[in-house]
Backbone as a chain_set.jsonl record, in Angstrom:
{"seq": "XXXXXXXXXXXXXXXXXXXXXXXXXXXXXXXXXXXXXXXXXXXXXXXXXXXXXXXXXXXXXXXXXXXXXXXXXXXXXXXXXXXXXXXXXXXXXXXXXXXXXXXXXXXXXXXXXXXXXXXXXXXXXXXXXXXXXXXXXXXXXXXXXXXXXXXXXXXXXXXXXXXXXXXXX", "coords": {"N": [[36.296, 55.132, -52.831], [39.383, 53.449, -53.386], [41.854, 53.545, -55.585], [44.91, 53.071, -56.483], [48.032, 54.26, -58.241], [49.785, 52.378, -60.695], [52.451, 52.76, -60.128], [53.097, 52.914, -57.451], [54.09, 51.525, -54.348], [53.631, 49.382, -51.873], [53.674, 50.102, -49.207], [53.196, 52.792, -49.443], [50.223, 52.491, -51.367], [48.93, 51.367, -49.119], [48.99, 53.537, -46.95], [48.046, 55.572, -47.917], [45.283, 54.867, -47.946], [44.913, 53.882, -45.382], [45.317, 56.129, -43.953], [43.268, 57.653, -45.099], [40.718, 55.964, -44.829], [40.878, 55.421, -41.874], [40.137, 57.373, -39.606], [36.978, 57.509, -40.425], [36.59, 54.733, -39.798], [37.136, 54.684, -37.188], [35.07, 56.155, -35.881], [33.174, 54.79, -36.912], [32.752, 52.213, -35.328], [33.118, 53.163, -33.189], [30.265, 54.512, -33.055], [29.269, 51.736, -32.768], [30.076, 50.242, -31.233], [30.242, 52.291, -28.504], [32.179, 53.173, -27.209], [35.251, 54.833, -27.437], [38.083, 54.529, -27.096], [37.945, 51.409, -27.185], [36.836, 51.251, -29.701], [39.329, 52.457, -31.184], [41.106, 50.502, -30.861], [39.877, 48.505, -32.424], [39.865, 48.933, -34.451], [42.617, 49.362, -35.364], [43.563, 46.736, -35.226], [41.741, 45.29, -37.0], [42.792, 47.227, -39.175], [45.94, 46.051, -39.063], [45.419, 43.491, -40.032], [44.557, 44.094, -42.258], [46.518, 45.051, -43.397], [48.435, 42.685, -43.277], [46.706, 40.731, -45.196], [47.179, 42.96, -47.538], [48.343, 42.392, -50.411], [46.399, 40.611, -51.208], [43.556, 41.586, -51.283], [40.909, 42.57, -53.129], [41.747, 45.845, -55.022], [39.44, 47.549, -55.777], [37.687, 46.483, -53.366], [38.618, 46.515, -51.264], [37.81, 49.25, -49.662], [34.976, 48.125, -48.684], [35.773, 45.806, -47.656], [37.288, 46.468, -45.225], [35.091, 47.967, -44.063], [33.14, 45.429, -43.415], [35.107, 43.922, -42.104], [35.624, 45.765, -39.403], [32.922, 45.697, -38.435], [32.169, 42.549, -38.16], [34.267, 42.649, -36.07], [33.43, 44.433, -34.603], [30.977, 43.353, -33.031], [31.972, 40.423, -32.554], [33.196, 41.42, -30.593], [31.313, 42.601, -28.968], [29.549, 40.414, -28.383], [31.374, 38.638, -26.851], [32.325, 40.797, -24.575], [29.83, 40.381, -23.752], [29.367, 37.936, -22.994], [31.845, 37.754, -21.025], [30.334, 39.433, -18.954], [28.261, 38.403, -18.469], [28.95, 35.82, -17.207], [30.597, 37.033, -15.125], [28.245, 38.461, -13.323], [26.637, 35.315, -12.801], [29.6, 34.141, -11.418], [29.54, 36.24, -9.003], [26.764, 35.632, -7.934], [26.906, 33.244, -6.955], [29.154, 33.434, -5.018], [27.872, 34.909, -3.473], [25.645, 33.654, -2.427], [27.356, 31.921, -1.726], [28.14, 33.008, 0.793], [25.708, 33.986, 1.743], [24.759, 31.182, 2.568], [26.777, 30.791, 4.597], [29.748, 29.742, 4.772], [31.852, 29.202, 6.163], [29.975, 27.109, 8.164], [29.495, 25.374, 6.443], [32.369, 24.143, 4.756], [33.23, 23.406, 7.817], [31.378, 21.072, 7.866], [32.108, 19.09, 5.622], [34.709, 18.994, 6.32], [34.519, 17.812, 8.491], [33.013, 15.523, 7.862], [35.338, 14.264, 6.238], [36.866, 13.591, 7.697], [35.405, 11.545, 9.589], [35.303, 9.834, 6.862], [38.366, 8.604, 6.84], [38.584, 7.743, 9.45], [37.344, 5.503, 8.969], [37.403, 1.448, 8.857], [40.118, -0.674, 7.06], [39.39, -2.365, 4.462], [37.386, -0.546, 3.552], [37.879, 2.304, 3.73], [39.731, 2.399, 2.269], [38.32, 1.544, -0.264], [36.531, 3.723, -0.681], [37.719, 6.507, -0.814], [39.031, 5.945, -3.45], [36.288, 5.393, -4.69], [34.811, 7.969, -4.933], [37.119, 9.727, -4.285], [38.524, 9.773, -6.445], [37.254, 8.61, -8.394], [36.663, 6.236, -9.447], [34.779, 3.462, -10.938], [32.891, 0.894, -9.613], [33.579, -1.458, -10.996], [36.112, -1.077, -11.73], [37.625, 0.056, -9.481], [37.472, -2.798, -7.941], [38.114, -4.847, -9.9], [41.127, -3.493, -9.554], [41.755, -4.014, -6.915], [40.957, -6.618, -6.332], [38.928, -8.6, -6.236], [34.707, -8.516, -5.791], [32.275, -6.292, -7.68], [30.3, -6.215, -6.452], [31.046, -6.786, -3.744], [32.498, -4.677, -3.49], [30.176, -2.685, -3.8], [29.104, -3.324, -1.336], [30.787, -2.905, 0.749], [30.722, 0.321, 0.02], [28.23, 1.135, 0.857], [28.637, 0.27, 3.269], [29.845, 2.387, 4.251], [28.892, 4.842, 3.787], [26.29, 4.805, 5.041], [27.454, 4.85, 7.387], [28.976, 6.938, 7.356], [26.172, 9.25, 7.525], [24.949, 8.685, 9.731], [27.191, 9.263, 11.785], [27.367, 12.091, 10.524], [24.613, 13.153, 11.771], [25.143, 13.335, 14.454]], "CA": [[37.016, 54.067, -53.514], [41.108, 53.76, -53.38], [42.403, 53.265, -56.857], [45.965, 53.128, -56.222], [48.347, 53.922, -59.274], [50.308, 51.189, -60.689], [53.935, 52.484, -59.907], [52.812, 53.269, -56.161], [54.185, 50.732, -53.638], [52.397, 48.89, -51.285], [53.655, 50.834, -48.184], [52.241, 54.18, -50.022], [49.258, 52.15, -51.422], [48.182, 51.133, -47.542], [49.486, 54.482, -46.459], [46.985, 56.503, -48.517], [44.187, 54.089, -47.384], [44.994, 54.042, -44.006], [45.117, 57.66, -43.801], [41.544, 58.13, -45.626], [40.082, 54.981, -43.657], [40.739, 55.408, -40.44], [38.75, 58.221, -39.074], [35.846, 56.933, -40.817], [36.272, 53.648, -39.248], [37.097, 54.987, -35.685], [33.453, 56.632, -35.749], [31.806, 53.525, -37.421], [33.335, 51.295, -34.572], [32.527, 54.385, -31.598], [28.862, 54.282, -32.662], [28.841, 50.45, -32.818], [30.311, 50.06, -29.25], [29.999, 52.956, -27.64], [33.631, 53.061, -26.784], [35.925, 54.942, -28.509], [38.994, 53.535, -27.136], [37.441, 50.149, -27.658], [36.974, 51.378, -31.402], [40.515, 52.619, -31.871], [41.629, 49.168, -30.848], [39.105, 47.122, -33.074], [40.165, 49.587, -36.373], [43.754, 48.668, -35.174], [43.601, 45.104, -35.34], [41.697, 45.293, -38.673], [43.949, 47.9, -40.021], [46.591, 45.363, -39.076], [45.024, 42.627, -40.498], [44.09, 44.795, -43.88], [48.566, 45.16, -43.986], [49.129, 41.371, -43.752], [46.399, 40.567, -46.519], [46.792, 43.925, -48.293], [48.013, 42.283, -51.382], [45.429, 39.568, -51.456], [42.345, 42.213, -51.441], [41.173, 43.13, -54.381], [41.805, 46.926, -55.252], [38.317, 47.958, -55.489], [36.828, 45.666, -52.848], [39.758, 47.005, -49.883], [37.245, 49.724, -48.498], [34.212, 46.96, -48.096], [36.475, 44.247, -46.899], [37.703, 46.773, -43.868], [33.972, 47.969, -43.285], [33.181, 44.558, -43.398], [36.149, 43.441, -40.793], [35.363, 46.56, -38.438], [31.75, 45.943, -38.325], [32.571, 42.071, -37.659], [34.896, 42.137, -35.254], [32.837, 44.964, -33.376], [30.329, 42.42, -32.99], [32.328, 39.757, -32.098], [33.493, 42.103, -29.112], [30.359, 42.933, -28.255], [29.216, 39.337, -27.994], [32.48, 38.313, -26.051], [31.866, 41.77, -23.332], [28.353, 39.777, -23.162], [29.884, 36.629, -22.149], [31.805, 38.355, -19.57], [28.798, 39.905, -17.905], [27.14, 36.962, -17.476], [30.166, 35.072, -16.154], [30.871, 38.136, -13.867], [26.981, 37.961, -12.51], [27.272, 34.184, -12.456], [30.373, 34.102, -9.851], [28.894, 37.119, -7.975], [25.642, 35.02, -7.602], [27.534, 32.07, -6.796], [29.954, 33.658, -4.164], [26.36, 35.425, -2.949], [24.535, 32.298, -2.058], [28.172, 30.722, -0.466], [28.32, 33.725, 1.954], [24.331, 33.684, 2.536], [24.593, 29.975, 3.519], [27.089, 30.535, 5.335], [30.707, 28.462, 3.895], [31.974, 28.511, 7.004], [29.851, 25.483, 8.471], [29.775, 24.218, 5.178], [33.48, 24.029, 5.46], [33.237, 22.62, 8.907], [30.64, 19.929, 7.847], [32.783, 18.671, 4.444], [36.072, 18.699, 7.192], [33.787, 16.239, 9.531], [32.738, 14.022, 6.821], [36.389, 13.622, 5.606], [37.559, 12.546, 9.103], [35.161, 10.311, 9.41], [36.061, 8.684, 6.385], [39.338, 8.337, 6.888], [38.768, 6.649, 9.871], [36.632, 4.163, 8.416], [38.259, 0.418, 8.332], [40.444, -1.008, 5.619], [39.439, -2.135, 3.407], [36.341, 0.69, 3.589], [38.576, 3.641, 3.616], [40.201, 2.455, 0.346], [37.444, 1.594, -1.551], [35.5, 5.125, -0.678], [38.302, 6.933, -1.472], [38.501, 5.071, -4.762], [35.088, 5.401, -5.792], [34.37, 9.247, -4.411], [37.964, 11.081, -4.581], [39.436, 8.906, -7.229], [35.918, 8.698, -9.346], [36.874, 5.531, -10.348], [33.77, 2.735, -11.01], [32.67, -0.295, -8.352], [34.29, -2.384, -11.558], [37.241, -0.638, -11.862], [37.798, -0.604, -7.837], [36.939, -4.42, -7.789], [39.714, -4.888, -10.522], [41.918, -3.15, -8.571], [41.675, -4.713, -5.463], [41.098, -8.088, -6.569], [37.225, -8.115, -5.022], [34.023, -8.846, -6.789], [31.942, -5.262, -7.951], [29.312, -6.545, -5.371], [32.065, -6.466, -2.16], [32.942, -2.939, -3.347], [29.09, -2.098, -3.525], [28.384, -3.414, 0.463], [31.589, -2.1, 1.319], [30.298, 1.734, 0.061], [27.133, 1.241, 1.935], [28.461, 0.319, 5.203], [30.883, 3.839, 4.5], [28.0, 5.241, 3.362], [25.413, 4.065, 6.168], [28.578, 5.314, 8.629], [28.704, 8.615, 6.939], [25.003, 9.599, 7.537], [24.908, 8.151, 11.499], [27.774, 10.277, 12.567], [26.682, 13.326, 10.796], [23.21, 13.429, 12.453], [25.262, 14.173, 16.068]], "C": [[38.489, 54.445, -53.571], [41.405, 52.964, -54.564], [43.797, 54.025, -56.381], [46.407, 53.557, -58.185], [49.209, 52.822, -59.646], [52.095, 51.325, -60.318], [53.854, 52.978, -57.943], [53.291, 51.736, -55.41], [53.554, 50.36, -52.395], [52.469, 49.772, -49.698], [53.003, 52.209, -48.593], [50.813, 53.954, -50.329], [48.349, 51.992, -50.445], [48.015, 52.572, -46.589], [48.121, 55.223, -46.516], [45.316, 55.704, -48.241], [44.016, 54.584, -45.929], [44.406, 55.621, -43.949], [43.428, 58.183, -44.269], [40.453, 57.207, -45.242], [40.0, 54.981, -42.211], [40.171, 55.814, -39.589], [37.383, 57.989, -39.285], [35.454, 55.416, -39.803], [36.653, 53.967, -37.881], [35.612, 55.18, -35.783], [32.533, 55.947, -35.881], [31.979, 52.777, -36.02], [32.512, 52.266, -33.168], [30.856, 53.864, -31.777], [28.438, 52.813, -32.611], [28.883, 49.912, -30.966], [30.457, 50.793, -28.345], [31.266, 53.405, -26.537], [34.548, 53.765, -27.397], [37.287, 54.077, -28.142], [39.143, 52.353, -27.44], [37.365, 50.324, -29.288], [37.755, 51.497, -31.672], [41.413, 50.896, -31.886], [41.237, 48.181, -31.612], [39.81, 47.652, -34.239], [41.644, 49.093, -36.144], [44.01, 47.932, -35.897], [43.044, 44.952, -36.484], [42.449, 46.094, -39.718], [45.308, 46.746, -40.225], [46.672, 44.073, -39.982], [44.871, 42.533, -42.276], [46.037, 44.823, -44.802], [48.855, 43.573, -44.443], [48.317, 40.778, -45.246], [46.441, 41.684, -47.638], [47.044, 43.315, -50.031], [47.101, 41.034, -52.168], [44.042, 40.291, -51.83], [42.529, 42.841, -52.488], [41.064, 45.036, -54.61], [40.688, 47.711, -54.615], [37.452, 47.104, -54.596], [37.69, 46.166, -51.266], [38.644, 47.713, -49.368], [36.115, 49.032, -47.796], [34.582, 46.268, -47.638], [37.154, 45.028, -45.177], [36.57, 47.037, -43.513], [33.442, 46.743, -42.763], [33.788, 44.045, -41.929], [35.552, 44.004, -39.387], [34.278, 46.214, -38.072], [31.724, 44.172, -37.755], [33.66, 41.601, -36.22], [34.557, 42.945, -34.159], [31.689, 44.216, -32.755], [30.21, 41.303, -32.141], [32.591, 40.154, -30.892], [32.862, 42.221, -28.305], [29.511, 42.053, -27.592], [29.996, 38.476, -27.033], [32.311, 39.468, -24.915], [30.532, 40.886, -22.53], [28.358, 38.343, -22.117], [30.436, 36.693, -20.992], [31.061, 38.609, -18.743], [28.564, 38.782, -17.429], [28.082, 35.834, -16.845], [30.309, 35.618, -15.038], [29.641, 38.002, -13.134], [26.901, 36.196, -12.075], [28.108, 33.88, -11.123], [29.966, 35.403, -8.637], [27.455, 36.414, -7.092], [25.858, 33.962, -6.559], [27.984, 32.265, -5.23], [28.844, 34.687, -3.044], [25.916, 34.098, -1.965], [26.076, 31.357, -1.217], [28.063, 32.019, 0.868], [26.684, 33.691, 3.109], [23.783, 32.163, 3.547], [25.551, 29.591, 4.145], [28.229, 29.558, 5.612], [31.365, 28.303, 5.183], [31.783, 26.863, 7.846], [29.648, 24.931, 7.459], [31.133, 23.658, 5.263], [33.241, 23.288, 6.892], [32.574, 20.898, 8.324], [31.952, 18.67, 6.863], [34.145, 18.719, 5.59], [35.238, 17.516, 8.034], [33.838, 15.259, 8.678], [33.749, 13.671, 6.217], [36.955, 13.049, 6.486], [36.755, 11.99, 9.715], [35.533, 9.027, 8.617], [37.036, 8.061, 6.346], [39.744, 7.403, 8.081], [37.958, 5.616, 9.923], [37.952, 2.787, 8.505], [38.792, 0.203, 7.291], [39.614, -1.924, 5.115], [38.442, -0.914, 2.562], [36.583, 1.587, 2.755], [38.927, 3.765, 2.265], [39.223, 2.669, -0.561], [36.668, 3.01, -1.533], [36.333, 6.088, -0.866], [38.269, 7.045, -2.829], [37.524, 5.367, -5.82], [35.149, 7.246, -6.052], [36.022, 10.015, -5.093], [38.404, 10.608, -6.046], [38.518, 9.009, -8.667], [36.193, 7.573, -10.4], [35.432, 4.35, -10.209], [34.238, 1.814, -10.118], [33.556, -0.948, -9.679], [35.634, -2.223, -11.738], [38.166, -0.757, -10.423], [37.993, -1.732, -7.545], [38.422, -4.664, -8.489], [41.304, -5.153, -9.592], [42.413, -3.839, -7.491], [41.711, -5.875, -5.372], [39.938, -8.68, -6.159], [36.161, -8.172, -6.237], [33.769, -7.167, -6.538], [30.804, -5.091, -6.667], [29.847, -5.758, -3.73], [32.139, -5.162, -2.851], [31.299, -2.282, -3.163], [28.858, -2.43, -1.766], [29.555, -2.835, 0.833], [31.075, 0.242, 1.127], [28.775, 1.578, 0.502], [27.233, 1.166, 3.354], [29.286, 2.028, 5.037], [29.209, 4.624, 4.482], [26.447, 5.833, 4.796], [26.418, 5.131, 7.611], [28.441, 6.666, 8.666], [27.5, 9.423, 7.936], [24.74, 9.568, 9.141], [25.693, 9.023, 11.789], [27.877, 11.761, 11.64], [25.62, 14.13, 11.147], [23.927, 14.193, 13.935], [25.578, 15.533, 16.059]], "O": [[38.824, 55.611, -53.777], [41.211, 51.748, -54.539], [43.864, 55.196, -56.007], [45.655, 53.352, -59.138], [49.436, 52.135, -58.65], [52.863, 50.366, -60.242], [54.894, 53.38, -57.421], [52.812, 50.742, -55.955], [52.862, 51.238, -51.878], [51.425, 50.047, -49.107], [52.164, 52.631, -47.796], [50.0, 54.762, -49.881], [47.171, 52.314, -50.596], [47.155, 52.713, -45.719], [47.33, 55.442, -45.598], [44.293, 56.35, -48.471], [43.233, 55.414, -45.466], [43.245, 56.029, -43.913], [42.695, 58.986, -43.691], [39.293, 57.614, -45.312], [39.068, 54.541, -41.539], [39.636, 55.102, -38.738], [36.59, 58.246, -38.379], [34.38, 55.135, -39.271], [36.251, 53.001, -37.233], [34.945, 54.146, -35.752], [31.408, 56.056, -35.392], [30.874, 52.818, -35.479], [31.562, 51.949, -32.451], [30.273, 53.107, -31.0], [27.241, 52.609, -32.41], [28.158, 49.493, -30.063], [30.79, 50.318, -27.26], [31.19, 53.84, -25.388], [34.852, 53.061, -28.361], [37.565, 53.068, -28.79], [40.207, 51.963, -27.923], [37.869, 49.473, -30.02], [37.912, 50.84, -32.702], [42.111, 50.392, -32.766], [41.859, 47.121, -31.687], [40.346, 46.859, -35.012], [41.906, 48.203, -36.954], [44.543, 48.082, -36.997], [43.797, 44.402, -37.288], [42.681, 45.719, -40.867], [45.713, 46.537, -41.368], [47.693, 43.672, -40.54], [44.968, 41.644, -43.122], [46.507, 44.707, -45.934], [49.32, 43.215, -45.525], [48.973, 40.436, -46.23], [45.802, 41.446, -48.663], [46.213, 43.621, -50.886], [47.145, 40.675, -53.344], [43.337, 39.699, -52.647], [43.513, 43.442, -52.917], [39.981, 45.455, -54.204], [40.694, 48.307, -53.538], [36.326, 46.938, -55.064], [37.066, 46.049, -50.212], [38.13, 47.054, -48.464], [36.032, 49.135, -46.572], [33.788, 45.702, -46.888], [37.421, 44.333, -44.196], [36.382, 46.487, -42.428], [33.199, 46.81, -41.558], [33.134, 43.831, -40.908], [35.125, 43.295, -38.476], [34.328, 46.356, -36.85], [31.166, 44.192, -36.658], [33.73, 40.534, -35.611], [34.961, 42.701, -33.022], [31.47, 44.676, -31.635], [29.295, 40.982, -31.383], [32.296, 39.387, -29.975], [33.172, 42.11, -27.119], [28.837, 42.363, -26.609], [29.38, 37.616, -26.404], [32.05, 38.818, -23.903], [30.285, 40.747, -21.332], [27.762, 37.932, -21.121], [30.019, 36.086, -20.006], [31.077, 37.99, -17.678], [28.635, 38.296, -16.3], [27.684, 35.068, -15.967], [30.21, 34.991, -13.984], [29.819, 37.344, -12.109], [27.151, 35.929, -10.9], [27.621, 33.504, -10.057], [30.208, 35.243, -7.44], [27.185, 36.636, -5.911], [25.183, 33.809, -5.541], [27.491, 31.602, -4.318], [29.21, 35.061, -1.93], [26.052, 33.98, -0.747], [25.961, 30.445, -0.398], [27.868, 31.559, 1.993], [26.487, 33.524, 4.313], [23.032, 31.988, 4.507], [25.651, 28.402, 4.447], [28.053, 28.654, 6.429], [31.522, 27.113, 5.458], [32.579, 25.957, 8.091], [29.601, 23.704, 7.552], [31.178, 22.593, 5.88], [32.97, 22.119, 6.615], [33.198, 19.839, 8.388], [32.491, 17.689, 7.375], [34.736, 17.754, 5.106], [35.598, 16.339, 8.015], [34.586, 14.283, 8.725], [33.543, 12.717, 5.467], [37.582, 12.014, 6.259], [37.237, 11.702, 10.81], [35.858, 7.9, 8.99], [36.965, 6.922, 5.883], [40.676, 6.599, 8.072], [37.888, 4.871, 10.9], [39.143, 3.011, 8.287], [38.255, 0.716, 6.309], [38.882, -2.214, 6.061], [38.609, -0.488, 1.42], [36.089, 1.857, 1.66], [38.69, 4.622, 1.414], [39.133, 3.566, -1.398], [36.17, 3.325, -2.614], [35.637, 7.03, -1.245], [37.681, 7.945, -3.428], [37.604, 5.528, -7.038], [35.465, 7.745, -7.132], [36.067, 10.679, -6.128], [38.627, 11.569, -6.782], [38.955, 9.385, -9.755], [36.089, 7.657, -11.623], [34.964, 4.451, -9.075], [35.41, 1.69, -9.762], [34.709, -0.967, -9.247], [36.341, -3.217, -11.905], [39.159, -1.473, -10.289], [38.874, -1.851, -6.693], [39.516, -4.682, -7.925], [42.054, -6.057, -9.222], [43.595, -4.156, -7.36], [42.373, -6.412, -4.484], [40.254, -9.64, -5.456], [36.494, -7.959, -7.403], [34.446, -6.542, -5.722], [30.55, -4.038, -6.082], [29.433, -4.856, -3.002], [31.329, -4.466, -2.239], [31.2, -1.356, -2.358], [28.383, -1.527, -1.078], [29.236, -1.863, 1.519], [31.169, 1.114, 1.99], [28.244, 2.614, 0.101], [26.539, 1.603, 4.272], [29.113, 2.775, 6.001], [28.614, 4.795, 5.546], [25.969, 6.909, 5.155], [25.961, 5.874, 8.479], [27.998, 7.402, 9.548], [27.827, 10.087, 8.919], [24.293, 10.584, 9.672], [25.063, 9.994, 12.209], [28.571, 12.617, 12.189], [25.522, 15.347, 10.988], [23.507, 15.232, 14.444], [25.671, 16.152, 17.119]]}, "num_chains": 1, "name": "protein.A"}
């Protein structure tokens, strides 16, 4: 417990804390995450944190409110490292399965099927643009254009229909 005296100022009051907290909470933090550097950095940031509210905590409640912090925010770390991982496996998986199938002719294919569309007829070209790059709705397109929702639907079927025929060769 830190019972400060009452003519002690708050830089001496934190001082004498700090100093008799810190080692304690490096070690709590080490065996929590298995890190010490990772622990000196979490007691840090709650040491830091313990300065800006120091005179908001109450006297006798300061060494629970930093175990408290430390033991929270090792936690939080440890659940945020976790999130990493599985992001990091995730795009490894990801960038796995583009090399296994091969992105090359994927790439090739997705370059065919854009120069086809492009040389689709007008009014075609527009509207499949439109719908596809644009991601705007057959009603919104129609709008646009001045065209019922219908004409923009047979217009993305003949693209559509076109598509499919010249990527079979």
């Amino acid at each position: 417990m830190f019972l400060f005296h009452k003519n002690q100022t708050k830089r001496e009051a934190f001082g004498q804390m700090f100093t008799e907290m810190y080692p304690r909470m490096v070690r709590y933090a080490s065996q929590l995450m298995g890190d010490g550097e990772e622990a000196r950095d979490i007691v840090s940031e709650v040491m830091e944190q313990a300065w800006k509210h120091f005179d908001q905590l109450d006297e006798a409640d300061r060494g629970g409110w930093i175990y408290t912090a430390v033991r929270n925010t090792c936690l939080n770390r440890m659940k945020h490292l976790q999130v990493e991982r599985d992001n990091a496996k995730a795009l490894y998986e990801a960038t796995l399965a583009d090399v296994k199938s091969n992105y090359r002719e994927h790439e090739a294919l997705l370059q065919k099927a854009e120069t086809i569309a492009r040389s689709l007829p007008e009014p075609t070209c527009t509207i499949l643009r439109l719908c596809y790059y644009e991601h705007l709705t057959y009603r919104e397109v129609a709008q646009q254009l001045g065209i019922s929702p219908d004409t923009v639907k047979k217009h993305i079927s003949k693209a559509l229909r076109t598509l499919r025929e010249a990527m079979k060769e």
